[in-house]
N, C-alpha and C positions, 0 to 999 in steps of 0.2 A: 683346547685348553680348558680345564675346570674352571668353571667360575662358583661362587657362592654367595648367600644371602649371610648378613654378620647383623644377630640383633640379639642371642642370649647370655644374660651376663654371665661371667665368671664365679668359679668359688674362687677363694685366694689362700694361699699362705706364705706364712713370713718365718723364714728359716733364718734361726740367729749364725752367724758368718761363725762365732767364735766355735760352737760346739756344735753345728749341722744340726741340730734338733727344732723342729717346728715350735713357734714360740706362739704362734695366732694362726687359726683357722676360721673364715669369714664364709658362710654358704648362705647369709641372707643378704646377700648386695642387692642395692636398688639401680649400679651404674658400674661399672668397671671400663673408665676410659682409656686408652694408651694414645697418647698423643704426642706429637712429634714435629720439632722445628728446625729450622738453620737458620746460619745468618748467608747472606752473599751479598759482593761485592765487585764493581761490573767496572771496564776501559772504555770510558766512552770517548769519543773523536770522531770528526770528517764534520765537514757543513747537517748540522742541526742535533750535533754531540749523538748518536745512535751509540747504542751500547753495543760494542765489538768481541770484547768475551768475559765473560765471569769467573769469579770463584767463589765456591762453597765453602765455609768453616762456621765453627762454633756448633756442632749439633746438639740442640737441647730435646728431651725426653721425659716425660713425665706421666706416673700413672695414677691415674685420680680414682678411688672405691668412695661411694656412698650407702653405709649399710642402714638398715629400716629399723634395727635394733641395735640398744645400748649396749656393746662388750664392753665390761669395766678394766680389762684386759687392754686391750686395745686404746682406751684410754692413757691407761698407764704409759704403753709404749710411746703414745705420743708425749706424753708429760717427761718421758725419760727416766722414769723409777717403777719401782716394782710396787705386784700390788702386792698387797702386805695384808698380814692378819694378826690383829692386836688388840689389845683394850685400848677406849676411846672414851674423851671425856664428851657425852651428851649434853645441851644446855634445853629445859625442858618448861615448859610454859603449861600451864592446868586450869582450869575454872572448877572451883567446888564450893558444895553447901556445907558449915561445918555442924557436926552432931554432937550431942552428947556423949563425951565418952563413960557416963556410966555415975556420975562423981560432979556431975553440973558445968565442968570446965568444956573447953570445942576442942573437935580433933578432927583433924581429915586425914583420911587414907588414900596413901598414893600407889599409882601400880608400882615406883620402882624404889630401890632403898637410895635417897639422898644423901649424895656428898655430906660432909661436917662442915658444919657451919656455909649450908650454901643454898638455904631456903629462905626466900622473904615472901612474903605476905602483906598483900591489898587488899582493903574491904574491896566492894564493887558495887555497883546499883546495875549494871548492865554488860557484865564481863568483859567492858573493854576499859573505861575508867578507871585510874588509880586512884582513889579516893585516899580513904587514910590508911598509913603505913601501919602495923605492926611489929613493934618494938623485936630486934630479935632476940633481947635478954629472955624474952617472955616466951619463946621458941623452945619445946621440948623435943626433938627427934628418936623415936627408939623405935630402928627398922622400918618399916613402912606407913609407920605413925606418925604421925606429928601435933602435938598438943598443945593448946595456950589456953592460961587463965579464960574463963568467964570477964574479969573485968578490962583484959585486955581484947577480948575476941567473943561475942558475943555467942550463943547457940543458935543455929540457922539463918547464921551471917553468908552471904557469898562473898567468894572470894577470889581474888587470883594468887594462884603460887607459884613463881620462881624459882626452879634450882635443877640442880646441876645430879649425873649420876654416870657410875662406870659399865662400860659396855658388859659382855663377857670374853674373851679372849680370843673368839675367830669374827669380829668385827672384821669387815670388808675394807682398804684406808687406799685411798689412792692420795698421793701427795705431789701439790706442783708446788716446783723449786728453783731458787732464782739461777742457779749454777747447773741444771740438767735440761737436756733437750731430747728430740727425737735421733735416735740410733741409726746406724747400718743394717739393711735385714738383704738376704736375697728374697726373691719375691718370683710366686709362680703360679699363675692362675691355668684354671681349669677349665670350657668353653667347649662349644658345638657350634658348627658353623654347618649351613644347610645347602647341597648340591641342588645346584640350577638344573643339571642333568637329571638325574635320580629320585629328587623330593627329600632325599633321606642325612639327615644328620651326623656329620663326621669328627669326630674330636680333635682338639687343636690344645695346644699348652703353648702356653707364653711364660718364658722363663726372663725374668733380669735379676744378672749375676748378682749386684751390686745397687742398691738403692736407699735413699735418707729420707725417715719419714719427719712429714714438715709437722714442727712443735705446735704450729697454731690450730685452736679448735673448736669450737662455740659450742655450746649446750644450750639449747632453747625449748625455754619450759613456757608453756601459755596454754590456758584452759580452751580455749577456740581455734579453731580452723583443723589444719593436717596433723597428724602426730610428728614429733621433730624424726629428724636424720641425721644420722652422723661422717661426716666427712674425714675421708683419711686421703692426705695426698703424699704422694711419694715423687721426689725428685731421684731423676734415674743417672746412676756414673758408670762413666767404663769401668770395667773387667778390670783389674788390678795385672792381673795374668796375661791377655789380650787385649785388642780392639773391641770388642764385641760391648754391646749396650744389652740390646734385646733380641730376642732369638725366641721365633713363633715356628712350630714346630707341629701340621698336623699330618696324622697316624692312625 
């Protein structure tokens, strides 16, 4: 009887049910687990109640991927909406010194062209303090410019600026929503499993017909320790067609 060693993870993909087309393909996994339970329930009787026979139901299945890198893709699936490409409003935070624009008034230049009416201006002593406000009547905007009197804004004042600007049209937008969840996908990974006889590497696929990825998902940003991981778990359902759950197949 073949036996084998099982420790290389999987690639995966996620075949959308409706149109058979691969919707995510995953080949940086850091875990690809398939795991598997039941409930049972036992007759027990005679002097010291011994369980006399069982039975099994409820089989529950689940397959857990932890990838090492961010798919924003893959996000979306879990959020339950698509990713999207769109203009996006940016909210934008600056520290500047203001110059001369030429004419004795301050002007600072921004990298990007500012919303209307959606720049405010802080003096500063240490770019974190709001010190005094600048009036925004006193606010000239033309393009990437931005101008205030001399009496309102002195020349080689620091400052903080405030505001707002439009992306351009293939902005990256993933959106979570209160009414959308994770989907249906069938789901099929890819794997080598290693002969105890031979030494040598045999390919295996794990196909589940039918499976819901679970909507929950954490994103963990922190300047210290491991770089984050991203969890994707999928609750596994029978076959709609058959019995069948999962079905590991190596060839």
């Amino acid at each position: 009887m073949a036996r084998f060693g099982v420790k290389e993870v999987a690639d995966v993909m996620l075949i959308n049910l409706l149109t058979n087309k691969v919707d995510l393909f995953l080949d940086t996994l850091k875990l690809s687990n398939l795991e598997n339970a039941a409930e049972t329930v036992y007759a027990n009787g005679g002097k010291g109640a011994p369980r006399l026979i069982s039975w099994d139901f409820g089989r529950t299945a689940t397959f857990n991927v932890q990838d090492a890198l961010l798919n924003p893709k893959a996000i979306a699936m879990q959020a339950g909406t698509d990713l999207e490409k769109k203009v996006e409003t940016i909210y934008e935070r600056v520290v500047a010194i203001s110059t001369d624009d030429g004419s004795g008034n301050s002007k600072i230049t921004l990298e990007q062209t500012p919303d209307v009416g959606s720049v405010e201006i802080y003096e500063t002593t240490d770019g974190y303090s709001q010190d005094k406000e600048v009036t925004k009547a006193s606010i000239t905007v033309t393009g990437n410019d931005v101008t205030i009197p001399s009496a309102s804004l002195a020349v080689g004042k620091q400052v903080i600026v405030y505001f707002t600007y439009q992306t351009t049209a293939d902005a990256e937008v993933i959106t979570l929503k209160s009414d959308k969840f994770g989907g249906f996908y069938r789901v099929v990974g890819k794997t080598l499993w290693r002969s105890e006889a031979t030494g040598k590497d045999e390919k295996v696929q794990i196909v589940i017909p039918k499976a819901k990825i679970s909507s929950a998902f954490t994103l963990t940003m922190q300047p210290d320790g491991d770089p984050s991981v991203f969890d994707m778990n999928l609750d596994v359902f029978k076959d709609s067609s058959s019995t069948d759950m999962v079905k590991i197949v190596r060839y």
